[in-house]
VOPAGU-2260 file (C-alpha; in pm, 1 decimal, decimal comma):
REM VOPAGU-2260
SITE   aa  ch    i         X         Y         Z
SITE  UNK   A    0     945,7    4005,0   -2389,5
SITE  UNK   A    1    1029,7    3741,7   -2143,4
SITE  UNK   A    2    1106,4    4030,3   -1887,8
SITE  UNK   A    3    1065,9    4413,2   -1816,6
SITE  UNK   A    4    1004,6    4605,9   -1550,7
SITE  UNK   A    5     792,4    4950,6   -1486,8
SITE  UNK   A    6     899,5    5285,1   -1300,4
SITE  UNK   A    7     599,7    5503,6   -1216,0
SITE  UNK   A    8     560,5    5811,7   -1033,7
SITE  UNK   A    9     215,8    5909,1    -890,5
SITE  UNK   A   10     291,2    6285,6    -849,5
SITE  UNK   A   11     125,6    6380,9   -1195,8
SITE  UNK   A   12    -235,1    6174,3   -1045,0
SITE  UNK   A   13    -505,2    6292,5    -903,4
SITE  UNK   A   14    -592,9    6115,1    -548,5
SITE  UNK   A   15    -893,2    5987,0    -665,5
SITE  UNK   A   16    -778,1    5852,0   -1045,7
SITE  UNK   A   17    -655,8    5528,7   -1139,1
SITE  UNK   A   18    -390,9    5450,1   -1402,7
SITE  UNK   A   19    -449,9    5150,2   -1646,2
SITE  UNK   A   20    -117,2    4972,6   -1731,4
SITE  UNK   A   21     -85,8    4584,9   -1913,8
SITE  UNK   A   22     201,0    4344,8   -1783,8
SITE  UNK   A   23     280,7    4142,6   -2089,0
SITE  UNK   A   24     617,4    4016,3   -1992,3
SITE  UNK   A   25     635,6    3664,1   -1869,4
SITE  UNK   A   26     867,7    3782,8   -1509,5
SITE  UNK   A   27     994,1    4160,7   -1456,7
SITE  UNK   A   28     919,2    4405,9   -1145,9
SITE  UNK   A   29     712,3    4742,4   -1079,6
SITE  UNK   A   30     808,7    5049,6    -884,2
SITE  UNK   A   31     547,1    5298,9    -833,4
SITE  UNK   A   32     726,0    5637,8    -669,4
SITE  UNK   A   33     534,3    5868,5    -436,5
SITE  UNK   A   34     202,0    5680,6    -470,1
SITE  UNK   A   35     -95,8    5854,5    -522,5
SITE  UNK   A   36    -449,0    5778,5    -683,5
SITE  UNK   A   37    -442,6    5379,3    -793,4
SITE  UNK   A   38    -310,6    5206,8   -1066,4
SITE  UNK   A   39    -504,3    4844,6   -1215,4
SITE  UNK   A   40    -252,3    4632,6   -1367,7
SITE  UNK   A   41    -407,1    4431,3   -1670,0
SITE  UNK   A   42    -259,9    4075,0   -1664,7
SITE  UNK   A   43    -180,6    3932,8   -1963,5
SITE  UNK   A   44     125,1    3739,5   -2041,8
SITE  UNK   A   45     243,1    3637,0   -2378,8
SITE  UNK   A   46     284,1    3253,6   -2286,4
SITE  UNK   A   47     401,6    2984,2   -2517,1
SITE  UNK   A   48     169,1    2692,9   -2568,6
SITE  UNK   A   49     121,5    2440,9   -2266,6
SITE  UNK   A   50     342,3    2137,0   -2296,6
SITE  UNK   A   51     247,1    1976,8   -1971,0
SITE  UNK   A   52     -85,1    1696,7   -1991,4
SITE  UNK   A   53    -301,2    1604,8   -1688,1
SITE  UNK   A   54    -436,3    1287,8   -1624,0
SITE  UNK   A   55    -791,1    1449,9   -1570,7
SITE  UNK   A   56    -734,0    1699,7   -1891,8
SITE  UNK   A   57    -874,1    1977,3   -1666,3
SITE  UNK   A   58    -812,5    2311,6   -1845,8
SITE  UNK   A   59    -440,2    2463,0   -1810,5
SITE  UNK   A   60    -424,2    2775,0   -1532,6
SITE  UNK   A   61    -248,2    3047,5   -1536,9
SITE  UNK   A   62     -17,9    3129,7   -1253,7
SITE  UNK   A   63     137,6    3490,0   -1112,9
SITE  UNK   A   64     358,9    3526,2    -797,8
SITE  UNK   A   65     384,3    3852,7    -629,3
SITE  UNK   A   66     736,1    3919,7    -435,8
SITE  UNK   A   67     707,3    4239,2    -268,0
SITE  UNK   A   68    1039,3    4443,8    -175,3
SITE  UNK   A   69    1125,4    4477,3     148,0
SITE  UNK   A   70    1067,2    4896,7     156,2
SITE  UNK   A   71     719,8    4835,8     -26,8
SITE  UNK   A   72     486,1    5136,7     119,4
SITE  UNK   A   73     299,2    5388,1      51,6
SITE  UNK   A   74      40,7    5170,3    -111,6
SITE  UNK   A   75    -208,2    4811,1     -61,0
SITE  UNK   A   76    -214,1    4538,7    -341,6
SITE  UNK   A   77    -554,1    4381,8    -429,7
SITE  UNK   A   78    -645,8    4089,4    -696,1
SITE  UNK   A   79    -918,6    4187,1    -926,5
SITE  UNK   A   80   -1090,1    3876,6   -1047,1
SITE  UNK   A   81   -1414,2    3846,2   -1175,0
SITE  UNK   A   82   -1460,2    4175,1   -1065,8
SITE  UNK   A   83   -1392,3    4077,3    -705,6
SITE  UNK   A   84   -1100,0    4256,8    -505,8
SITE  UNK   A   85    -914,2    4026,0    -232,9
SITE  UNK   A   86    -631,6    4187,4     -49,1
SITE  UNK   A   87    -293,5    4051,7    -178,0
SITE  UNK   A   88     -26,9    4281,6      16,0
SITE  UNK   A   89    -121,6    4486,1     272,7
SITE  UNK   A   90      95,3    4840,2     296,2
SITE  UNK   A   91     469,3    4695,3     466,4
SITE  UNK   A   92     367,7    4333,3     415,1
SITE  UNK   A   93     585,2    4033,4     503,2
SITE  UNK   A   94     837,2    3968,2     226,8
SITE  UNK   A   95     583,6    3671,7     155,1
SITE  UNK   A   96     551,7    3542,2    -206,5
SITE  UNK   A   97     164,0    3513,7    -276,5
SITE  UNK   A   98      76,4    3342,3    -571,6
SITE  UNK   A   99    -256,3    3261,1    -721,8
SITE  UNK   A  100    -414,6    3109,1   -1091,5
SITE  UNK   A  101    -695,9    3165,0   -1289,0
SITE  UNK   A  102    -816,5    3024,9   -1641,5
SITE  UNK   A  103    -749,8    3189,6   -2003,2
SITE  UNK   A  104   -1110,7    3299,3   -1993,8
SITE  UNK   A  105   -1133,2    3470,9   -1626,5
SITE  UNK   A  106   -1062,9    3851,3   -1608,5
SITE  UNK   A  107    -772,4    3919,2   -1386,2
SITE  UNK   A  108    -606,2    4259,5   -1240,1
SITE  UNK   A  109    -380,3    4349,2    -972,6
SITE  UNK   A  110    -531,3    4671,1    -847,7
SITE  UNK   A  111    -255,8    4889,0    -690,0
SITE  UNK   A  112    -383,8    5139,4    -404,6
SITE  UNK   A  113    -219,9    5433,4    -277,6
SITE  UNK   A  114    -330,5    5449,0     113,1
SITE  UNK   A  115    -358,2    5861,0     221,0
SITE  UNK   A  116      22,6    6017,2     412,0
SITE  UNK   A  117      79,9    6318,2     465,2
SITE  UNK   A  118     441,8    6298,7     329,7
SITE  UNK   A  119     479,1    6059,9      32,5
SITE  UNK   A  120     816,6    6166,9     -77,8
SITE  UNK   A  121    1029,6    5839,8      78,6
SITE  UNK   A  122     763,2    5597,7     -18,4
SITE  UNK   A  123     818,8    5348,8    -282,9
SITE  UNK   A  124     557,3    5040,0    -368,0
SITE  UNK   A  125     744,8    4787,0    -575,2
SITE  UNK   A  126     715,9    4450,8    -612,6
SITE  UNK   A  127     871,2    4142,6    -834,6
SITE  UNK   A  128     648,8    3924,5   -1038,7
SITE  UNK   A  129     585,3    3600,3   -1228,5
SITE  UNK   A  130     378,5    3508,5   -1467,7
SITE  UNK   A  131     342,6    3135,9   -1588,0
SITE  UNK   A  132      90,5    2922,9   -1782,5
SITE  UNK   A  133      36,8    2550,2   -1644,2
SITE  UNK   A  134     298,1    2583,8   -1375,0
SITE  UNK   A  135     267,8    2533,8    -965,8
SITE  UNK   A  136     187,7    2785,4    -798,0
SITE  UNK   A  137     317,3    2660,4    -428,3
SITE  UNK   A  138     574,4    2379,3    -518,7
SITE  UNK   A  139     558,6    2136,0    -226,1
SITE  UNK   A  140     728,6    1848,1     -51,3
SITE  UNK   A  141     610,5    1617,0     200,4
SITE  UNK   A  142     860,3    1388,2     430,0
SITE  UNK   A  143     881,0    1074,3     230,0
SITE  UNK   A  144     835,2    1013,6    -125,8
SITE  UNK   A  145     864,1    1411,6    -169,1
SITE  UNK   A  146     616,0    1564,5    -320,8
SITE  UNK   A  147     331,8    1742,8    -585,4
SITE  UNK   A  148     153,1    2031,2    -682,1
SITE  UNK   A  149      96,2    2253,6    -387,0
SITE  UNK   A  150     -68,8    2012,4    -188,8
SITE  UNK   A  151     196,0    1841,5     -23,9
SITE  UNK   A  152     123,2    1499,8    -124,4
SITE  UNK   A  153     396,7    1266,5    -328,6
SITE  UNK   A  154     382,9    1314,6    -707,0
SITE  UNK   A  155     241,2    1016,2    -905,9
SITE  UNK   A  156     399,9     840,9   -1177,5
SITE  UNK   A  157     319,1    1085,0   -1458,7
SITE  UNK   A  158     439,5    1399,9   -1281,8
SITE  UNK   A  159     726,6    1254,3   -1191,8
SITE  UNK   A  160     795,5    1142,8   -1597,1
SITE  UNK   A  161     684,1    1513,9   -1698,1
SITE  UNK   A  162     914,3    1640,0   -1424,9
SITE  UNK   A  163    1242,2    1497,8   -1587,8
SITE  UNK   A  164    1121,1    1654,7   -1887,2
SITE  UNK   A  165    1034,4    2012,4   -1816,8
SITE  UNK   A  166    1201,0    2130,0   -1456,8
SITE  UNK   A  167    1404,5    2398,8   -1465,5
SITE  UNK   A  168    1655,1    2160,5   -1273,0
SITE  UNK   A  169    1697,8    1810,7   -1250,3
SITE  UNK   A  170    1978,0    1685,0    -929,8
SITE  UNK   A  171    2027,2    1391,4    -804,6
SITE  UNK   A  172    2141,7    1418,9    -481,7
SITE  UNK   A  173    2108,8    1328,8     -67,7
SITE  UNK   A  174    1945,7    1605,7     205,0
SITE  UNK   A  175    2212,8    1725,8     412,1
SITE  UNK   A  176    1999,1    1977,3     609,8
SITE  UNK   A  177    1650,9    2099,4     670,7
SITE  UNK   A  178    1602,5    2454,9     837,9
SITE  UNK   A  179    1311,4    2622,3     874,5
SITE  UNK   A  180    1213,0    3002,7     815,5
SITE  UNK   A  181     881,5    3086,9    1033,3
SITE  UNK   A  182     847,9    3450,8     887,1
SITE  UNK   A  183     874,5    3388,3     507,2
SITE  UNK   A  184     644,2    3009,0     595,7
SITE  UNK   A  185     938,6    2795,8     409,3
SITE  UNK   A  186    1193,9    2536,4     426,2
SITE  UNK   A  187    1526,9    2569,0     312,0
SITE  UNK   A  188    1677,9    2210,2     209,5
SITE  UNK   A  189    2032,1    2153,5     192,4
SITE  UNK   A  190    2095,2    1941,1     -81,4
SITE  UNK   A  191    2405,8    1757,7    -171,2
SITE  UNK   A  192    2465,2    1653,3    -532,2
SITE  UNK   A  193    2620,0    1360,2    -635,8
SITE  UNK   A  194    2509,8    1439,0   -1034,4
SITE  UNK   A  195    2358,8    1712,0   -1190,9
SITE  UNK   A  196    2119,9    1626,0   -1524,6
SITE  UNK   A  197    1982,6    1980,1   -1597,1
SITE  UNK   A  198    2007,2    2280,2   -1450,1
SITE  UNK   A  199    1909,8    2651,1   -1629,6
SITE  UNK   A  200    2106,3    2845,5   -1380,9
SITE  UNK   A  201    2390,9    2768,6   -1185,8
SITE  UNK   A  202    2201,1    2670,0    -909,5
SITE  UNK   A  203    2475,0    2415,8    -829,6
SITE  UNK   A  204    2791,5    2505,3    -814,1
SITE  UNK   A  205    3033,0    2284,4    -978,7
SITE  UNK   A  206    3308,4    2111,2    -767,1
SITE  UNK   A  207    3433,3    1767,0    -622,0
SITE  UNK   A  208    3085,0    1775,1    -431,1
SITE  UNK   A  209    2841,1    1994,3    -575,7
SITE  UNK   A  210    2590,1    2153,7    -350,7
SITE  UNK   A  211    2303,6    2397,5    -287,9
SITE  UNK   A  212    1917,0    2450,3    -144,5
SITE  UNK   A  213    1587,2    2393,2    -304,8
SITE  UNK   A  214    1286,1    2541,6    -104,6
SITE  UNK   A  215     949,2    2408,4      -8,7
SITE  UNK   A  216     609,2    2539,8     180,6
SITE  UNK   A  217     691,0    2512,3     590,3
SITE  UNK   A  218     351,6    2325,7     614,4
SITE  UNK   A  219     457,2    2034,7     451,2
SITE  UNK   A  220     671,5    1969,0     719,8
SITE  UNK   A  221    1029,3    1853,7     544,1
SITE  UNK   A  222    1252,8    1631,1     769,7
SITE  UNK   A  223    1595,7    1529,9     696,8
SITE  UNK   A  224    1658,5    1143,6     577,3
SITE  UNK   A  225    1886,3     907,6     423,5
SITE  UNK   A  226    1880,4     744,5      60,8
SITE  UNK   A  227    1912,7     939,8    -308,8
SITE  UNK   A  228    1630,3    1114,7    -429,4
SITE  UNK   A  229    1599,7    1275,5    -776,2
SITE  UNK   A  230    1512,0    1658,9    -718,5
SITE  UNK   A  231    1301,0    1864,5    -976,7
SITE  UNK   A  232    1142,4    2192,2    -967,0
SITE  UNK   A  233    1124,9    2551,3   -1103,5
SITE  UNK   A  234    1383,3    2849,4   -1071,3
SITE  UNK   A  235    1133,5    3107,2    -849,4
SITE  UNK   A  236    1255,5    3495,3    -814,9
SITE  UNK   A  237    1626,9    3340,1    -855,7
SITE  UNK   A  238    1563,0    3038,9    -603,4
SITE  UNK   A  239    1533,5    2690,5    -678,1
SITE  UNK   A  240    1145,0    2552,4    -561,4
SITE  UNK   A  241    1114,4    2183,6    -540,7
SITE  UNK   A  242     830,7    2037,5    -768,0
SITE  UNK   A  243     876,0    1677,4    -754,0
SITE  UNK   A  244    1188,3    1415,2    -603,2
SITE  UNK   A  245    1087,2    1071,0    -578,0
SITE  UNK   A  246    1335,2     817,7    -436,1
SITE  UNK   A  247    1596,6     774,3    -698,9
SITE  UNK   A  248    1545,9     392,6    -693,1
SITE  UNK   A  249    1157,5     435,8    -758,2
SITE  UNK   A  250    1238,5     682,9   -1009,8
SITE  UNK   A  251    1427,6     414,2   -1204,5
SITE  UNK   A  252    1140,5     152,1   -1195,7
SITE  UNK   A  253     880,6     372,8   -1314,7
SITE  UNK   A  254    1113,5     524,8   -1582,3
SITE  UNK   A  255    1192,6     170,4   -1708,0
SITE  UNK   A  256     834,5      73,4   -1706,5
SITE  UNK   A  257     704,5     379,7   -1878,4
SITE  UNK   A  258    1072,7     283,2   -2155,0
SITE  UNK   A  259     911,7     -65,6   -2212,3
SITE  UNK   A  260     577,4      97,6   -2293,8
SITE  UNK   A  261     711,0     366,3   -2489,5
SITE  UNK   A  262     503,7     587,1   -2265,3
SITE  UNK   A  263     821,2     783,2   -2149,2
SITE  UNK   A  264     803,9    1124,7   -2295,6
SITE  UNK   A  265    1183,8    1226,0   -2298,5
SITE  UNK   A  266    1479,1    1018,2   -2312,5
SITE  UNK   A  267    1682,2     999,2   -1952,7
SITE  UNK   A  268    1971,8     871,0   -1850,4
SITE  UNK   A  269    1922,0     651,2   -1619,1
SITE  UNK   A  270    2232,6     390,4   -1428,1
């Protein structure tokens, strides 16, 4: 299944018994009701093959993002890796997307804690989630070139070419805004699109001037600028995240260069 989702009720536990559940789906949510005891969450995703190469062929991660609801109590949410807890959502966290990867061969959990109330009846832990093999798990973009793999640097030539190829959008388009969101740590770009190549969802609504907003990391510090740029990225929880979006005039000389090599691995239109 590429997406599910899980209704539990705690009233039937014992305070001091935890639940074993798998998450196979690729994306789908949880909602545990009246939380009592714990319940470990085996992750393992049914994930098509990797497609995307790296130039240092460094084994492909796994990715999950956590997107807690905004009435998510009653109960704290801890990684289990390696045997090792680390606190992912406190009880009434931020609604904060937390994301974090591991390899095939590493033994990962999400360990779901009930924390002790008297009156349990009105709360509710639930909480969206991702999981994705080789894919970025904080999509970034830095004030000029515009940006990488969750580090906030540009992309280089190959992630840019395996960008075109495998985003969940592909705009090219002009930044009409920047605003920034200081609780959920992101930028919000407003993005005007003068073509659309690919998009999976109608991200972009179509029109004499198509527009919409791709998000970014707020410590990579976006600032609004002139020129074309050539947006990619990934559709996250129903929002589009910006991967990579070189200038769109340095897009076409490194797609023409990588054409006259025959080292371009899709075709793409380019004017």
């Amino acid at each position: 299944a590429d997406a599910g989702s899980v209704s539990h009720s705690g009233l039937s536990q014992e305070a001091g018994s935890v639940e074993q559940l798998s998450l196979h789906c690729a994306e789908g949510s949880l909602e545990w009701l009246y939380p009592t005891g714990a319940l470990r969450l085996r992750l393992a995703p049914r994930l098509p093959p990797v497609t995307a190469v790296t130039e240092d062929k460094s084994p492909p991660h796994v990715t999950a993002c956590i997107k807690p609801s905004g009435t998510f109590r009653g109960a704290q949410l801890y990684l289990e890796k390696e045997g090792v807890l680390e606190l992912l959502l406190p009880e009434a966290p931020r609604p904060r997307v937390r994301c974090f990867s591991w390899l095939p061969r590493e033994k990962v959990a999400l360990f779901l804690q009930a924390t002790p109330h008297r009156d349990i009846s009105r709360r509710i832990a639930a909480f969206r989630y991702e999981l994705r093999g080789d894919w970025p798990a904080r999509p970034a973009l830095p004030a000029a070139s515009l940006t990488a793999e969750g580090a906030c640097r540009p992309c280089n030539d190959t992630e840019i070419l395996m960008a075109i190829c495998t985003s969940d959008f592909v705009i090219r388009g002009s930044i009409r805004s920047v605003s920034n969101d200081a609780e959920l740590q992101e930028s919000v770009i407003g993005v005007s699109a003068a073509r659309i190549h690919r998009q999976k969802f109608p991200l972009f609504q179509a029109g004499r001037r198509p527009a919409g907003s791709i998000r970014t990391p707020l410590r990579c510090g976006v600032k609004p600028g002139p020129g074309t740029f050539l947006f990619t990225g990934w559709l996250h929880f129903g929002e589009a995240w910006l991967s990579c979006a070189p200038r769109y005039r340095d897009f076409q000389r490194i797609y023409e260069a990588a054409r006259r090599s025959r080292q371009n691995p899709c075709e793409f239109p380019v004017d």
